[in-house]
C-alpha positions as MATLAB code, in Angstrom:
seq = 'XXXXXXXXXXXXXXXXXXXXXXXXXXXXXXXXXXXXXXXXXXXXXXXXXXXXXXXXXXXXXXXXXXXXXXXXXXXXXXXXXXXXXXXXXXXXXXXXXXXXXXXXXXXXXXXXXXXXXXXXXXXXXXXXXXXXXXXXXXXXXXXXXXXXXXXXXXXXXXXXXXXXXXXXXXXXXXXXXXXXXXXXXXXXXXXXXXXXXXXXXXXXXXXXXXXXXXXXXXXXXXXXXXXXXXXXXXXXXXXXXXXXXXXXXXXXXXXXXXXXXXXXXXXXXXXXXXXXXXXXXXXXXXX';
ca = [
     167.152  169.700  196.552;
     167.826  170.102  200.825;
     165.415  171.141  202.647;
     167.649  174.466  203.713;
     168.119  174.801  199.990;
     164.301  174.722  199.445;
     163.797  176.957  201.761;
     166.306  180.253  200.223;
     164.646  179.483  196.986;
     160.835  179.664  198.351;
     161.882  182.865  200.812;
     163.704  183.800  197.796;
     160.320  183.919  195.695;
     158.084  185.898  198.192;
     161.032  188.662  199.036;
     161.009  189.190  195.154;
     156.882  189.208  194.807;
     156.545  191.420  197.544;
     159.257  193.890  196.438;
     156.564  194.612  193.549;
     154.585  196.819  195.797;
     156.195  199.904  194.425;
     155.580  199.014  190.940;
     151.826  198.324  191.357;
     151.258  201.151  193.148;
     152.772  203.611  190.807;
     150.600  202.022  187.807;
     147.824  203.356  189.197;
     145.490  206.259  188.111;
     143.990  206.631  191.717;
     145.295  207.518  194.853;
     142.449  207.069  197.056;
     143.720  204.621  200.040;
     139.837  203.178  200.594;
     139.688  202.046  196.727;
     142.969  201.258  196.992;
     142.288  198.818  200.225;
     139.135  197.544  199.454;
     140.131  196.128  195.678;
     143.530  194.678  196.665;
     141.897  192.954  199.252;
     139.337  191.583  197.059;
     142.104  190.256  194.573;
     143.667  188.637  198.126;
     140.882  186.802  199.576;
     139.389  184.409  197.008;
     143.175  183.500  196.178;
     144.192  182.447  199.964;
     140.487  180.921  200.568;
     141.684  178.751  197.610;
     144.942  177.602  198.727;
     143.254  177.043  202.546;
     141.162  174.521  200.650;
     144.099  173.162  198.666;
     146.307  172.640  202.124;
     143.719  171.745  204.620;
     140.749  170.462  202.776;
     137.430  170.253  204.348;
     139.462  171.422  207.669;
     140.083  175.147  206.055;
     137.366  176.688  208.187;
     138.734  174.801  211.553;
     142.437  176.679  210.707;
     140.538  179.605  210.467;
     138.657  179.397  213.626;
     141.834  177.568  215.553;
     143.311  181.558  214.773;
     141.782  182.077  218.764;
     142.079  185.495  220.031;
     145.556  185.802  219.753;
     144.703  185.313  216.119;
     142.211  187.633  215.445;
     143.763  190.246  217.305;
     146.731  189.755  214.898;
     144.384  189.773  211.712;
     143.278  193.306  212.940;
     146.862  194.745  213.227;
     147.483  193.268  210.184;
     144.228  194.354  208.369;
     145.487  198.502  209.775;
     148.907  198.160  208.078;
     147.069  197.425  204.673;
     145.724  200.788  205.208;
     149.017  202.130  206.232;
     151.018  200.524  203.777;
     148.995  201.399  200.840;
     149.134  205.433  202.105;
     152.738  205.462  202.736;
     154.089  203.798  199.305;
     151.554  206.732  197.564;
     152.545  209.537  199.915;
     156.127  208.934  199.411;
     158.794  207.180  197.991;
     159.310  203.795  197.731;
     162.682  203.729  198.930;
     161.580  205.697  202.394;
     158.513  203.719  203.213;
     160.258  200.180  202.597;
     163.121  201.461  204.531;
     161.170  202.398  207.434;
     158.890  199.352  207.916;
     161.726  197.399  207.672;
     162.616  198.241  210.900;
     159.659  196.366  212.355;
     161.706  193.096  213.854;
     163.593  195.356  216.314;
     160.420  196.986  217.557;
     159.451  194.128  217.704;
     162.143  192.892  219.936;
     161.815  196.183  222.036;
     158.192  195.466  222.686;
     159.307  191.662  223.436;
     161.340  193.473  226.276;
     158.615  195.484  227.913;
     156.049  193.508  227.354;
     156.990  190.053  227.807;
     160.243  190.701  230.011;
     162.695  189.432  227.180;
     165.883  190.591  226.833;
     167.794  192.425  224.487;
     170.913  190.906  223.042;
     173.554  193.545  222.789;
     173.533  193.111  219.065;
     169.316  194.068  218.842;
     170.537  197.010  220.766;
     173.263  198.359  218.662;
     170.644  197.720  215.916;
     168.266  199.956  217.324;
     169.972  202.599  218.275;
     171.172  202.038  214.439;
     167.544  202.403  212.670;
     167.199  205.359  215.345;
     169.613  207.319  213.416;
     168.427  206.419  210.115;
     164.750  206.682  210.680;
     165.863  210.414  212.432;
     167.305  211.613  209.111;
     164.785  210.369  207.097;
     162.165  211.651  208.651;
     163.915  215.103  209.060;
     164.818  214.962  205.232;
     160.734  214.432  204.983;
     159.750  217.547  207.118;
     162.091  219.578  205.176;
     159.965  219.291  201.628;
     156.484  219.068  204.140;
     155.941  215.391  203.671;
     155.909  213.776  207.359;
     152.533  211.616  207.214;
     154.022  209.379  204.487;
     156.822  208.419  206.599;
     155.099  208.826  209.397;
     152.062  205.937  207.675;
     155.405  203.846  206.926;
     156.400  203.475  210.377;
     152.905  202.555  212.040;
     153.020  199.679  209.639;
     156.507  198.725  211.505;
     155.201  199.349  215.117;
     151.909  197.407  213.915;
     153.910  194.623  212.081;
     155.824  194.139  215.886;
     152.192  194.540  217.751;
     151.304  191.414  215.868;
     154.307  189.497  216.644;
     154.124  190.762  220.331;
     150.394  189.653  220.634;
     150.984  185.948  219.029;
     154.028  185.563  221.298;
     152.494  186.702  224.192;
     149.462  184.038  224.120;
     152.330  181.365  223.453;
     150.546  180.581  219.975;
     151.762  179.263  217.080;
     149.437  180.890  213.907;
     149.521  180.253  210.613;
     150.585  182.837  208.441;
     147.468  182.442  206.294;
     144.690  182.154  207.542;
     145.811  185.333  209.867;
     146.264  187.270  206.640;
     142.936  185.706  205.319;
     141.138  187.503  208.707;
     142.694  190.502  207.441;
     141.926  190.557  204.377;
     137.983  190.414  205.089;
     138.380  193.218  207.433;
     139.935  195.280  206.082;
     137.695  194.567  202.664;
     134.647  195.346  205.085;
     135.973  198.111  206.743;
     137.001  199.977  203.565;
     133.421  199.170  201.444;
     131.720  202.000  202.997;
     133.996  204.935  201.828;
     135.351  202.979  198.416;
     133.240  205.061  195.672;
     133.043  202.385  193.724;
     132.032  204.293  190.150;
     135.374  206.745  190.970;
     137.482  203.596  189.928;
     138.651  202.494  186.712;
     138.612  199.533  185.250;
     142.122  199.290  184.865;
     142.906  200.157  188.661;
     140.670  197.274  189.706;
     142.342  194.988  187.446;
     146.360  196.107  188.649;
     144.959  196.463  192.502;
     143.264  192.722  192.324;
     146.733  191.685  190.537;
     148.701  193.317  193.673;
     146.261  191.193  196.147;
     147.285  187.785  194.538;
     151.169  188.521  193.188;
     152.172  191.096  195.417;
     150.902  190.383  198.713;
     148.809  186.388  198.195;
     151.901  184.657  196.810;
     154.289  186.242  198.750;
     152.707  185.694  202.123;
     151.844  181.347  200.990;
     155.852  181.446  199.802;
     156.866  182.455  203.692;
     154.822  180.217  205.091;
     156.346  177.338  202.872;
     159.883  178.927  203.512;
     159.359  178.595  207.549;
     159.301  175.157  207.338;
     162.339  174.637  206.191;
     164.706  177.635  207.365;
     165.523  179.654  210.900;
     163.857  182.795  212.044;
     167.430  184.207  211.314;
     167.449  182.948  207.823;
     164.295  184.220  207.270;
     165.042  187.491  208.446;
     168.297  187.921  205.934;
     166.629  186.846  202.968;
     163.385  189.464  203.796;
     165.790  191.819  203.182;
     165.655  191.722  199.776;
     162.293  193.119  199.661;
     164.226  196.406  200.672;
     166.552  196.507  198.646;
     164.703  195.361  195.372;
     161.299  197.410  195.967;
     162.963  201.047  195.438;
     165.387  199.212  192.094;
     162.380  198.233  190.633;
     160.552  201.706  190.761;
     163.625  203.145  189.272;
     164.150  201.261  186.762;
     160.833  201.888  185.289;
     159.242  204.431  186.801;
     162.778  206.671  187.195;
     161.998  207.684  190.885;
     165.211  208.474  192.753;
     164.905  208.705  196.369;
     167.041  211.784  197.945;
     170.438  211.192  199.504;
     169.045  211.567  202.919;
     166.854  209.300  201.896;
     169.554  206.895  200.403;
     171.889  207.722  203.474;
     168.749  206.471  206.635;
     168.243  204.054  204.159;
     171.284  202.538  204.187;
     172.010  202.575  207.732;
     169.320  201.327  208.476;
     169.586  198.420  206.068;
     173.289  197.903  207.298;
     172.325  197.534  211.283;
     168.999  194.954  209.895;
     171.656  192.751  208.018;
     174.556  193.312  210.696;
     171.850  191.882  213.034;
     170.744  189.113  211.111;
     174.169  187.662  210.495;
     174.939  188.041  213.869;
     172.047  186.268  215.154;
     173.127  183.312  212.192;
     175.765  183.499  213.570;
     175.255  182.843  217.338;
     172.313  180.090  216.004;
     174.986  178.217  214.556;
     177.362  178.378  217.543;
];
């Protein structure tokens, strides 16, 4: 197998574990987002620790600690869209909050332009104003039934998502995916401790929230990281996408949650400017 050919299949692999956010979420009992926090993270932690070990050996603690500021700062925005995430995708539908924090590569790139003096290709532009539709209607279809902070929770993870990439790119480092995501899983575990009532939690919650922390979010995260090596930012982008698309399938097909049709319509313009963008930017890379 190529390497470009290893690389779809591993990208391939996390897209499709983390589009089972939706699904774990819904099988739970509780909706309390400190519980919820605190347990996935627990289920994260051991399982990255382990496969720090496994890649760098007795070095794992030096990749932690070679993180630097840039690298801490970017476990703590990470660690708040944990919180974020977990809210939105049990506030509202699937379909709205994947949609929405989607969008987080051209904030990203519109924070790369104020911030680091970057600028915008057309295309990133036409994007934008793209999502800015689509995020507009959703968000308007979500005041109508009284149900803003969901959508609202689903697009700080975005904006947070591009604070991290702004803050790495800004101190010219080049972090490892996990041992960032490591960081953020022990603060956020810390953080959330104090308000997790820990005998308000059922045994089977623990078990599907720990499960979430090493499918959903552990495995995914290692998979991108493997992907990188092997594929462009561009490719890696596209394939993302899936996440999107395959999150809201799976909660219909066996939970039976439709999203609306203003829902479906943001959704899908949004999803057609992020993919119009990415094969555009293929595009030009292969030029």
């Amino acid at each position: 197998m190529s390497g470009n050919a290893k690389g779809v299949a591993l990208m391939v692999a996390a897209a499709l574990f983390w589009s089972t956010s939706g699904l774990f979420v819904r099988a739970l009992e509780t909706d309390h987002a400190w519980q919820m926090v605190f347990w996935r993270s627990v289920g994260m932690v051991p399982m990255l620790a382990g496969y720090l070990v496994w890649r760098y050996g007795r070095a794992a603690p030096a990749a932690v600690m070679a993180l630097g500021r840039a690298g801490w700062i970017a476990g703590v925005l990470l660690a708040s869209t944990f919180f974020f995430f977990l809210y939105a995708v049990s506030a509202t539908t699937v379909a709205t909050a994947l949609f929405l924090m989607s969008t987080s590569p051209l904030w990203a790139a519109l924070l790369g332009r104020f911030v680091l003096g970057e600028a915008l290709a057309l295309r990133t532009l036409l994007a934008i104003a793209a999502c800015a539709v689509g995020v507009a209607i959703m968000v308007g279809d979500a005041l109508s039934f009284g149900s803003i902070l969901g959508p609202l929770s689903a697009l700080c993870v975005s904006l947070a998502f591009a604070a991290q990439i702004t803050v790495v790119r800004k101190a010219g480092a080049n972090i490892d995916m996990v041992p960032s995501v490591l960081v953020a899983g022990v603060l956020s575990a810390l953080l959330a401790f104090p308000f997790a009532d820990m005998g308000a939690i059922s045994v089977h919650d623990i078990f599907v929230l720990m499960a979430m922390g090493v499918i959903q979010l552990g495995l995914g995260c290692m998979l991108m990281t493997m992907a990188t090596r092997h594929l462009r930012a561009a490719q890696v982008g596209l394939i993302a996408l899936l996440e999107t698309t395959l999150g809201p399938f799976w909660v219909w097909l066996f939970y039976a949650e439709e999203p609306s049709a203003a829902t479906l319509l943001g959704g899908g313009i949004i999803l057609a400017a992020l993919l119009a963008n990415e094969l555009w930017a293929a595009k030009s890379a292969r030029a």
